[in-house]
N, C-alpha and C positions, 0 to 999 in steps of 0.2 A: 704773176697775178697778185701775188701777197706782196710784191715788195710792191705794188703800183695801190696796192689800197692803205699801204701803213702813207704811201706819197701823198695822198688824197687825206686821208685824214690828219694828216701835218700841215697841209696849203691851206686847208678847210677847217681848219681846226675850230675855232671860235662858229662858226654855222654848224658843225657836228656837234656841236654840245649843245646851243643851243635846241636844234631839232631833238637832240635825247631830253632835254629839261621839258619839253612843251608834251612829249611823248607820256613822261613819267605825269606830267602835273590830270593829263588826263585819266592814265589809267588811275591814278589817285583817287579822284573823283568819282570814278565811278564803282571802285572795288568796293568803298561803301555799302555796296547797293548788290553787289553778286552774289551776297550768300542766298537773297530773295527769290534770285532768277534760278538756283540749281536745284536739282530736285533729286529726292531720295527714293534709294531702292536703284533699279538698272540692271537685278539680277535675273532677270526672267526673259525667254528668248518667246517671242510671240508665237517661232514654227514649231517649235519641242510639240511632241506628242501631247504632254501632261496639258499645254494649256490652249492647245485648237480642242481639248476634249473638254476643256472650264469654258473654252467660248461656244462652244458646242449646247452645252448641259443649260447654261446660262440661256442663250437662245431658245430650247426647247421648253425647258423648266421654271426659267427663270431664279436658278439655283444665285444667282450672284456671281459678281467678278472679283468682291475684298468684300474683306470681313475687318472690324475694330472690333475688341473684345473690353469689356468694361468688367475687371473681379471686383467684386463686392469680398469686406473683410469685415467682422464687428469687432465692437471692445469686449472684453471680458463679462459686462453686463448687458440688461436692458433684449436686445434683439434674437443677442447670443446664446439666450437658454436656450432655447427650443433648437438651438441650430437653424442651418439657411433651409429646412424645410418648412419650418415653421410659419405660420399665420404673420407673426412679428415681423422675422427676418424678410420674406418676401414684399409685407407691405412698403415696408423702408425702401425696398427694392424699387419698387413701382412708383413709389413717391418719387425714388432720386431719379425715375429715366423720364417720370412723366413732360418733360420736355423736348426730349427727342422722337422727334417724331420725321416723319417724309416732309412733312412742310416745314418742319423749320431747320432740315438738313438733306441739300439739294444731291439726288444720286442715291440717297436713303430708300430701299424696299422693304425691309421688314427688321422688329427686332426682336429675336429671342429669347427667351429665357423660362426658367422650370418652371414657372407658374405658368406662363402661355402653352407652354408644349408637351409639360410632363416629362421632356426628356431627362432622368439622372446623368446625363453625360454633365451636365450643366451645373449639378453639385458636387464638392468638392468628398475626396472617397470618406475625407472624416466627417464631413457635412458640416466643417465649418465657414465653407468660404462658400460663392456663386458666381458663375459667372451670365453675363447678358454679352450676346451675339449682335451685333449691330452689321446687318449684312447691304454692301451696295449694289447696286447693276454698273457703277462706273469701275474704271481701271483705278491700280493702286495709288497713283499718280493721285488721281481725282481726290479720292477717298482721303489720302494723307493732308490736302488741302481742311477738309471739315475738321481734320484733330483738333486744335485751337479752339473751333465753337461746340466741338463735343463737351468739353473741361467745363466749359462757361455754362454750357447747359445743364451739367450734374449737378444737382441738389442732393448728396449722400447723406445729410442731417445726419441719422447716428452711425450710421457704414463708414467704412474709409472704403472709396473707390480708386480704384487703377486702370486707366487706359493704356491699353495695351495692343498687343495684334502690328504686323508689318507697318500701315501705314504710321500708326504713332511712335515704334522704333525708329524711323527714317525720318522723321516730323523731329525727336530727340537729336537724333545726329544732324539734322541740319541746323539746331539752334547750339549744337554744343560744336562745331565744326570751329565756327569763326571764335567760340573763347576758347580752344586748343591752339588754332595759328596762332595768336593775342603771346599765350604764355609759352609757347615753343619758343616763338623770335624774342621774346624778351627774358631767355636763358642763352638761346643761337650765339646773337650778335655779341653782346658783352663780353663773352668767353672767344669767339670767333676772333674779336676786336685785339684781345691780350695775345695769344697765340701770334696775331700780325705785329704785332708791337717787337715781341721776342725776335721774330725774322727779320725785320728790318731795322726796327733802331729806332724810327723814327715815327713819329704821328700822322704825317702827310701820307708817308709810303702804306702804312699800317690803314690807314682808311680809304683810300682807291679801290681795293678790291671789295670793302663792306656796301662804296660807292655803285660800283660794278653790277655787285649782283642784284642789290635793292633796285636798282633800276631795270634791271633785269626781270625780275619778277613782277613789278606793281605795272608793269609795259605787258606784262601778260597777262597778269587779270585781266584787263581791263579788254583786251584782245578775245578773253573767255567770255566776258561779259557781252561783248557784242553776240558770240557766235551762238549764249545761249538763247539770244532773243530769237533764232531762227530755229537752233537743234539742241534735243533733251541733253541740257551735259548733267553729269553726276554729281552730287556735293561731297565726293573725293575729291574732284579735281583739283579742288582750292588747296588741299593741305597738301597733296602730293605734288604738284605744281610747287608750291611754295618749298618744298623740302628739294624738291631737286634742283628747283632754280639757285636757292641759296647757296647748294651743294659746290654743285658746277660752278655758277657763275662767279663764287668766291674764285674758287679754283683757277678759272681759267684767268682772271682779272692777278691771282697771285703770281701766276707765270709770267705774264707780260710786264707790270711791273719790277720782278725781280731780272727778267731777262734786258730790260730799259737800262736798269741802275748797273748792269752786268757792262751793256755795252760803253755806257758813259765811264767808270772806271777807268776801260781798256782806249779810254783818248777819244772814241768819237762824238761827233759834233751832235746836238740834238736833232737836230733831223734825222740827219743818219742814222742816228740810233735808235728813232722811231722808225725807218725804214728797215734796220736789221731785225730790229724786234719783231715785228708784223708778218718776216719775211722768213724768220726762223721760227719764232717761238710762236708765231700766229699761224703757220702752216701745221703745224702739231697739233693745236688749238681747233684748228680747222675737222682736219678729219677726227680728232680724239670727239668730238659734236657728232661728227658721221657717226660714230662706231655708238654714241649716247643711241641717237635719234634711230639707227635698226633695232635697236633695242627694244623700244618704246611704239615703233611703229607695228612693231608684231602685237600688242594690244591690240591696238585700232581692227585687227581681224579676225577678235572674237564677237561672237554674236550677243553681246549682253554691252548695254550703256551705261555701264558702271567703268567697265573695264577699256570698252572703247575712250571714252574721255580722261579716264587719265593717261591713254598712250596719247591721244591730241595734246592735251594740258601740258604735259613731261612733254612732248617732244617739238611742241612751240615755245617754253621755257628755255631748252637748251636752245634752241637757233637765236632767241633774243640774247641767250647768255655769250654765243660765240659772237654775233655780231656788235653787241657791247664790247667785248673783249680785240675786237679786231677793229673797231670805228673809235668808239666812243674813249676809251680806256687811252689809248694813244694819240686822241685828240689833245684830252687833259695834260699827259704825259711831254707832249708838246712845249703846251702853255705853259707847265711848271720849269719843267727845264732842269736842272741840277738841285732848283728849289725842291725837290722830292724829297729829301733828303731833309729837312725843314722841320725843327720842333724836336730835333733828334733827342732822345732821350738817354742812350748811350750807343757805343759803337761796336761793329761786329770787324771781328779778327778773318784772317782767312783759315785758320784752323782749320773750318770745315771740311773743308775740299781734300785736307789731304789726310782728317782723318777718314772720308771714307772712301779716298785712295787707298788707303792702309787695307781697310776692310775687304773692299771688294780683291785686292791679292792674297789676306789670308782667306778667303771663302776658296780660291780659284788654285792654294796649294792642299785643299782636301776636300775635291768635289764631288768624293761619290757617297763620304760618311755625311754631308750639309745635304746633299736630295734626299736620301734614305731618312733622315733623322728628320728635315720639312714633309718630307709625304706622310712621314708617319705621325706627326702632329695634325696636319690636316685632316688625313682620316680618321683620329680620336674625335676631333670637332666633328667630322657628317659623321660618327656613327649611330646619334639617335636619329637619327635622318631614316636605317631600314625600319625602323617601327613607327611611321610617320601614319596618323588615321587624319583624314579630310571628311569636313563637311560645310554646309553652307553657312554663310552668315546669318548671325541670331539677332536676340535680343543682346548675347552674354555679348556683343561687341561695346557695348554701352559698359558705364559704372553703375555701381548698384544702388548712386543715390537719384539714378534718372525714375520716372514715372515708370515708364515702360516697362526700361528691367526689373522693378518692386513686381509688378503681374507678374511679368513675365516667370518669375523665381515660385511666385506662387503657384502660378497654373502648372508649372514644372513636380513640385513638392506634393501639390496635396489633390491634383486631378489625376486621373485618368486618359491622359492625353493619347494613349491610345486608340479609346474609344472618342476621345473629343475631334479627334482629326484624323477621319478614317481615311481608307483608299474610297475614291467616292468611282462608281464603274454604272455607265449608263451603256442598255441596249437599243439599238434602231433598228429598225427595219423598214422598207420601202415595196409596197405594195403587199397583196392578200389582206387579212383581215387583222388592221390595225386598231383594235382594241386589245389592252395588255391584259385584260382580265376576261377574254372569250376563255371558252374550257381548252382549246389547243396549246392557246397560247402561254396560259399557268402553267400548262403541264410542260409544256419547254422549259418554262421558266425555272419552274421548281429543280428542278434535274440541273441546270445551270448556277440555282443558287447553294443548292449541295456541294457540287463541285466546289465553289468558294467557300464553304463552309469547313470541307476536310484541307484545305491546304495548309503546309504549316506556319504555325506564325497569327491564323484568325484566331481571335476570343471570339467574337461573333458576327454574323451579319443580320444587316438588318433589311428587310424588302416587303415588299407582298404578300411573298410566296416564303420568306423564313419568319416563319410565327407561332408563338406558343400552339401547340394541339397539330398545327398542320405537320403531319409529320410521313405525307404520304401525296402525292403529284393528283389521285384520286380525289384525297381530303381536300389539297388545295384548291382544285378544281370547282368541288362541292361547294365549300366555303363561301369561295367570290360567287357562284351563281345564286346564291342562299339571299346572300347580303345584295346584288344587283335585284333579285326578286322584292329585297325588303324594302330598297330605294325605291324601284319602281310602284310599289302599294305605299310608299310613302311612314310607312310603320315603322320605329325603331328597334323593336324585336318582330326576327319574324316567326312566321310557322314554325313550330318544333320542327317538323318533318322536313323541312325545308334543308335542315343540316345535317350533313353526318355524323352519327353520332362516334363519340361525346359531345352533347349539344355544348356553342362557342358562348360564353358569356357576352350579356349584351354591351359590355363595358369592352369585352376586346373588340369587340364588330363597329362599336365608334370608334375605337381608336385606330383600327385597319383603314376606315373609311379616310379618316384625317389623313395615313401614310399615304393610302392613294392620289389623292387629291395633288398632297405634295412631289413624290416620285412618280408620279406616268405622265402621261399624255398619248396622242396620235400616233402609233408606232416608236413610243419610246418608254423604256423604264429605268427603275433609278436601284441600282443595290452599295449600303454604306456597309462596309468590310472595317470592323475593329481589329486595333491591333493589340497583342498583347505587349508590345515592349515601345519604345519609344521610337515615334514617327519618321525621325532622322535617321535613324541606327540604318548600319547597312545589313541586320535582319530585313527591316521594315523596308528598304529600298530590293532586296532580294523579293520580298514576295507581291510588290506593286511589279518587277518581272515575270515573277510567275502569275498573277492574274493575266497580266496582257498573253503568256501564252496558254492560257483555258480556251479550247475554242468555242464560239457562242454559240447556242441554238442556226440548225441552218436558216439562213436567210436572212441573220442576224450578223450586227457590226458592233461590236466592244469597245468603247471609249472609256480609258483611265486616267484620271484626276484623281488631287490630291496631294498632300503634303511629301509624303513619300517616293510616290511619282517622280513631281517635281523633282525633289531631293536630284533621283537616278538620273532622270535628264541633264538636268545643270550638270554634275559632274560626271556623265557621260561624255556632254557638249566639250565641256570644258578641257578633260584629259584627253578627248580624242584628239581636239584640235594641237593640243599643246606638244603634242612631239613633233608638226610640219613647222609649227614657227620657231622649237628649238632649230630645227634643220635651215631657214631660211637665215635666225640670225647669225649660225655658226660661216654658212656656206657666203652670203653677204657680209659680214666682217672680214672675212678670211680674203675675199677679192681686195676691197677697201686697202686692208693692211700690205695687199701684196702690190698692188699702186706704190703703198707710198715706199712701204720698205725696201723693193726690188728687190725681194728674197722668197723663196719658195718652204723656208725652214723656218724662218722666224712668226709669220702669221700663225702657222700650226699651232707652234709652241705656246702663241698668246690666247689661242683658243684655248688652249688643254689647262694653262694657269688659270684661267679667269674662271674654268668649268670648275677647279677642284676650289675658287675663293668663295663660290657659290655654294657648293656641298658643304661647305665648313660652315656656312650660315643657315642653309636649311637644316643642317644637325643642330646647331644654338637655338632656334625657333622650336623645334620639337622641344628639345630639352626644357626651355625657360618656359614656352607659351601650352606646349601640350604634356608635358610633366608637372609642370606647374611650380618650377622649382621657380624661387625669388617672387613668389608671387607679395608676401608683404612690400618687399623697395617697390615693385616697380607699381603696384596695385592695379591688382586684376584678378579674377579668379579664373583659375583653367577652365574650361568645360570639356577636358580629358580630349579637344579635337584640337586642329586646325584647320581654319578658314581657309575653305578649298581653291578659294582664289590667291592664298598668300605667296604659295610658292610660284605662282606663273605672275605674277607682278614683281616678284622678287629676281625672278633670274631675267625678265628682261629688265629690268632697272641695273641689276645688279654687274649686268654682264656689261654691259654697255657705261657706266659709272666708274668701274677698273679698269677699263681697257686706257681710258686716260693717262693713267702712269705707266701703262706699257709702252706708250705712243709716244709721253714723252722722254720716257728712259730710251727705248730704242733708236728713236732719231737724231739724239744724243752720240749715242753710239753711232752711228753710222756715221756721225758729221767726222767723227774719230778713226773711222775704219774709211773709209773716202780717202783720208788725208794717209796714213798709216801701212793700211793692209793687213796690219797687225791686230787679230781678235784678241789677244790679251790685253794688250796698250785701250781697246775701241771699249773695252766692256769697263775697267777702271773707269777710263776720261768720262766714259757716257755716268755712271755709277756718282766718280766726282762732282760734277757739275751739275749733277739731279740730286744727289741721295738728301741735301737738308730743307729741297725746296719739295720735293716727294712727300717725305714724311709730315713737313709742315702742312702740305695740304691735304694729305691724308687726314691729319690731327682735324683740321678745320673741318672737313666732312665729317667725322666722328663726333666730334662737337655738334655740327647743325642737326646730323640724323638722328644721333642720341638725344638732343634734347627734345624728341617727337615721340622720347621713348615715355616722361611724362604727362603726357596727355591725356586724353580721357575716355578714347577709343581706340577698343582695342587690335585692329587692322591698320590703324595710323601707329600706335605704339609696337606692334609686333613689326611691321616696316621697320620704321625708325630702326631697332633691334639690332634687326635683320643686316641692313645695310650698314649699320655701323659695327657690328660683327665683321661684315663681309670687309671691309674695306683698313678697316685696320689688319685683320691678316694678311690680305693682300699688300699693303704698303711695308709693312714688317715682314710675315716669314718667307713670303714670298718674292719681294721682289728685289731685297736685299739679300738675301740667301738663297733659294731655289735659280731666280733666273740668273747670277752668276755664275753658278754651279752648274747646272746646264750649258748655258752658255762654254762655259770651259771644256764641258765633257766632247761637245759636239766641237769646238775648232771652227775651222773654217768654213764648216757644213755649214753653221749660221748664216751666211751669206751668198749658199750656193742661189743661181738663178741662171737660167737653160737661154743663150742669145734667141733661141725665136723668140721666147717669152720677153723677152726685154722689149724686144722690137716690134712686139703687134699690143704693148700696153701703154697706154695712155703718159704720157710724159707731162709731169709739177715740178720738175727742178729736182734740188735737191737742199733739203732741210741740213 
């Protein structure tokens, strides 16, 4: 099959370029235009508990579906004396929002703030800053649309304002997304470019692969571009997409040329040699894409569209990078002909090959002290890996000169974000007597909100039935029917007698009324549960589990929302799923490999490499990203976690990204042990004839990953990191040292393979 498509794109040559030029000129066109089409945020899973109980609460209460949060900050004069409780500081307030309103920002319900509500959550604990709640009825989606004409509407005269809150963080990363790709590729290539120069000599050869992958990638935009006019993709996509395309498709485009110039060398004719290339080095090429794309496709089967799109984005990147590398690359390769070689700048010796002939026999005459001495470097690398803490993405993904992250840093510093974003816990009930304020129904209440009141972890809650003086299911009870007596006579204070004593001021009996209003309805009430430590912590996710197991008054149903919640959910979701799509890509590669390599020992072996190239990067990631160590090079500042999504993007990219150089070191080897029989002679020849085009494209990937490591977010920068961590161990300690070593120790086991098994597996030839 490979040697009949390297034939087809040699006959065809000049109409397969053309079809990839008209390919590229479009996706061109339209990449322009795709940062518009993607959309921020994709973390949130619409079935999770936390948020059928926001659409829930939302529907009864009309509590909202997204919040924007606008901090107000003063200068040192003028507003500032008095603090943001002040006459001053509030006016300025009211002045700067007096534009936002529901009519002139669509999806708008109400907006909050101390002056309106009297809530202190809302001022900052030293009462220098404020914030305003800007709450919608639409999804975040919606909501991150209004950011832009939020800005336009603030009038903060003497305030500095900050827009902040999810949608304007995701509104942030979608306008800095596309000047990150801009200054990645134009660190990438340059450096990508010189590395090719050193391999080949020449300028022609050195730019086909830059060729390759560019066309690779702007063919897939442009492919993202349509699919988001129909489905939510994420504005990951773009960078991850572009980091992997680059990666790979450098790669695979460097293989086929160096394997081109290899065959014309050794006498044959250009065809031919575009038909051996396509048919050895493109059959490598081929499944080394398969073993990408299981990788990448175990994304696609998480339930969050963040996550889902970058396994679509990566894993239609690689299929465009293989089929570039298999059509396109060898069309070219064709039409140049010996001209490849063209512009040479100077010339390469054969040295290589036999120094690391040389190499791979001294690894392979002391292979037990090179595994023991590679393991044990590996696991120095994972061992910040056992004190790995996760959590969800933030604001801190942003730099600290975006809009968002300035709030964001703030609301963090000088609020109470315990109490600002409580566990929000609504009761329902369905049929009997649905008023929340009849005398049964307090006195359930109260007794339910006690319970949330003693669990650990509350500063306070707030309800109905938890309120100054009531401090008794009796008092409660009295209370509301005091205050229902008072509404009914229409009176703002009622009858002494009316209340238990100690009679309730008539300033808390408004403002009990205002809470009503806002949490009940029809068989439903509303209790906000403060926290005392911060919302994300896994305190704070431990005791959004223990509310959901309080159980409610009978007849009563407990829905829990909230920040917290949330949190537990998503990385519930997240790690529950993530050990079945470890199991699928380990048990799916390992068939793949055993295809091609017709070996029952060696798939194993590339699984257990690839798992420990991956532990040595999730250790680098704690270390740099949640230690915070080089935080000045790389700029960023820790927030003491990591992004709970990092390591399950990382080990399916990652795993799938190394198996490359296994696939091509191995096949290598095999072509040697075919001819041979000899595992000593099979692991040199394979070793020789790989080890300077390996590590060259190692280097090249290390180059496009690393340079994602300056950018300006930091889940694109901690990637980047990650993988170019991961993949230069892998090309170094491992696959010049460990898998020789190995290789030796096992002998001929390497190649063991049972005749049934041969005979009931699928037959490609042999590479």
């Amino acid at each position: 099959m490979f040697a009949a498509i390297g034939r087809f794109s040699y006959r065809y040559r000049w109409p397969v370029v053309v079809v990839w030029m008209l390919a590229f000129l479009v996706g061109l066109l339209v990449t322009t235009r795709l940062s518009s089409e993607l959309k921020g945020g994709g973390f949130s899973d619409p079935d999770s508990p936390a948020q059928q109980a926001l659409d829930l609460m939302n529907a009864k209460l009309h509590t909202g579906l997204s919040t924007v949060s606008v901090v107000f900050t003063s200068p040192s004069s003028g507003a500032a004396a008095e603090g943001a409780r002040g006459a001053a500081f509030q006016a300025a307030e009211a002045r700067a929002l007096s534009r936002i309103t529901p009519e002139s920002l669509p999806g708008l319900q109400t907006v909050r703030t101390y002056a309106t509500t009297g809530d202190a959550t809302l001022v900052a604990k030293d009462g220098t800053a404020s914030v305003a709640v800007l709450v919608f009825d639409v999804p975040l989606e919606e909501a991150q649309k209004q950011v832009p004409r939020i800005r336009s509407l603030l009038r903060p005269g003497d305030l500095n304002a900050y827009v902040t809150g999810e949608p304007a963080v995701y509104d942030d990363l979608e306008n800095l997304s596309s000047e990150d790709l801009r200054r990645a590729e134009s660190y990438a290539l340059p450096f990508a470019l010189v590395v090719l120069l050193l391999v080949f000599g020449s300028v022609v050869a050195a730019a086909l692969p830059i060729i390759g992958g560019g066309m690779a990638v702007t063919v897939t935009l442009g492919v993202v571009y349509v699919l988001a006019q129909r489905f939510d993709m994420s504005i990951f996509v773009m960078n991850t997409a572009s980091m992997l395309g680059l990666a790979v498709g450098i790669d695979y485009s460097l293989f086929i040329v160096g394997r081109f110039r290899e065959e014309l060398a050794g006498g044959a004719t250009v065809a031919d040699a575009v038909e051996t290339t396509v048919d050895r080095a493109g059959r490598s090429i081929f499944f080394s894409g398969i073993a990408v794309v299981i990788g990448l496709i175990g994304l696609v089967t998480f339930p969050y569209m963040s996550l889902r799109s970058m396994g679509w984005g990566g894993a239609i990147v690689v299929c465009f990078s293989v089929a570039s590398a298999l059509t396109l690359l060898p069309a070219v390769l064709g039409i140049l002909g010996p001209r490849v070689d063209s512009l040479r700048l100077f010339g390469r010796g054969r040295r290589e090959g036999r120094f690391w002939q040389r190499w791979s026999e001294g690894v392979m005459r002391h292979p037990w002290p090179i595994l023991v001495g590679t393991v044990a470097v590996i696991l120095v690398f994972a061992g910040p890996f056992l004190h790995i803490l996760v959590n969800v993405p933030t604001a801190t993904s942003l730099p600290t000169s975006q809009e968002s992250r300035r709030g964001y840093d703030i609301l963090q510093s000088r609020f109470d974000r315990g109490a600002l974003q409580p566990i929000a816990v609504m009761l329902s009930w369905d049929g009997g007597d649905q008023d929340p304020l009849s005398t049964g129904n307090v006195a359930a209440l109260y007794e339910y909100g006690q319970e949330l009141a003693r669990l650990p972890g509350v500063a306070s809650v707030s309800s109905i039935v938890n309120q100054p003086r009531l401090d008794s299911a009796e008092r409660a009870a009295g209370f509301w029917r005091a205050a229902q007596a008072a509404a009914a006579a229409g009176v703002q204070t009622p009858e002494p007698g009316l209340f238990p004593r100690p009679t309730v001021p008539p300033l808390q009996l408004k403002a009990a009324r205002g809470l009503a209003a806002a949490t009940t309805g029809p068989g439903v009430v509303m209790f906000s549960v403060a926290l005392e430590g911060d919302p994300t912590s896994t305190e704070a996710q431990d005791l959004a589990v223990a509310v959901r197991g309080l159980h409610p008054p009978p007849g009563m149903q407990a829905h829990v929302a909230g920040l917290s919640a949330g949190v537990h959910d998503f990385l519930s979701t997240l790690y529950g799923h993530f050990p079945w799509v470890v199991l699928y890509i380990f048990v799916v590669t390992y068939v793949v490999l055993l295809v091609l390599l017709r070996s029952v020992v060696l798939p194993l072996k590339a699984v257990l490499m690839n798992t420990l190239a991956i532990l040595a990067s999730f250790g680098a990631l704690v270390f740099i990203f949640q230690d915070g160590h080089f935080e000045s090079i790389l700029d960023f500042t820790s927030a003491g976690s990591i992004d709970g999504t990092l390591p399950v993007i990382m080990f399916c990219t990652v795993f799938g990204v190394s198996m490359d150089y296994e696939v091509f070191l191995l096949t290598r080897m095999r072509e040697a042990w075919l001819e041979t029989h000899d595992n000593q002679r099979a692991v040199a020849f394979g070793l020789a004839r790989t080890g300077r085009i390996i590590t060259s494209a190692a280097l090249i990937i290390v180059i496009v990953t690393g340079s994602f490591a300056l950018t300006g977010i930091l889940i694109t920068k901690a990637l980047g990191v990650g993988l170019a961590v991961a993949i230069a161990l892998d090309a170094t300690v491992i696959r010049i040292l460990l898998v020789p070593a190995t290789m030796r120790i096992l002998g001929r086991v390497n190649w063991w393979m049972p005749r049934w098994l041969d005979r009931v597996l699928p037959t490609i030839g042999e590479g």
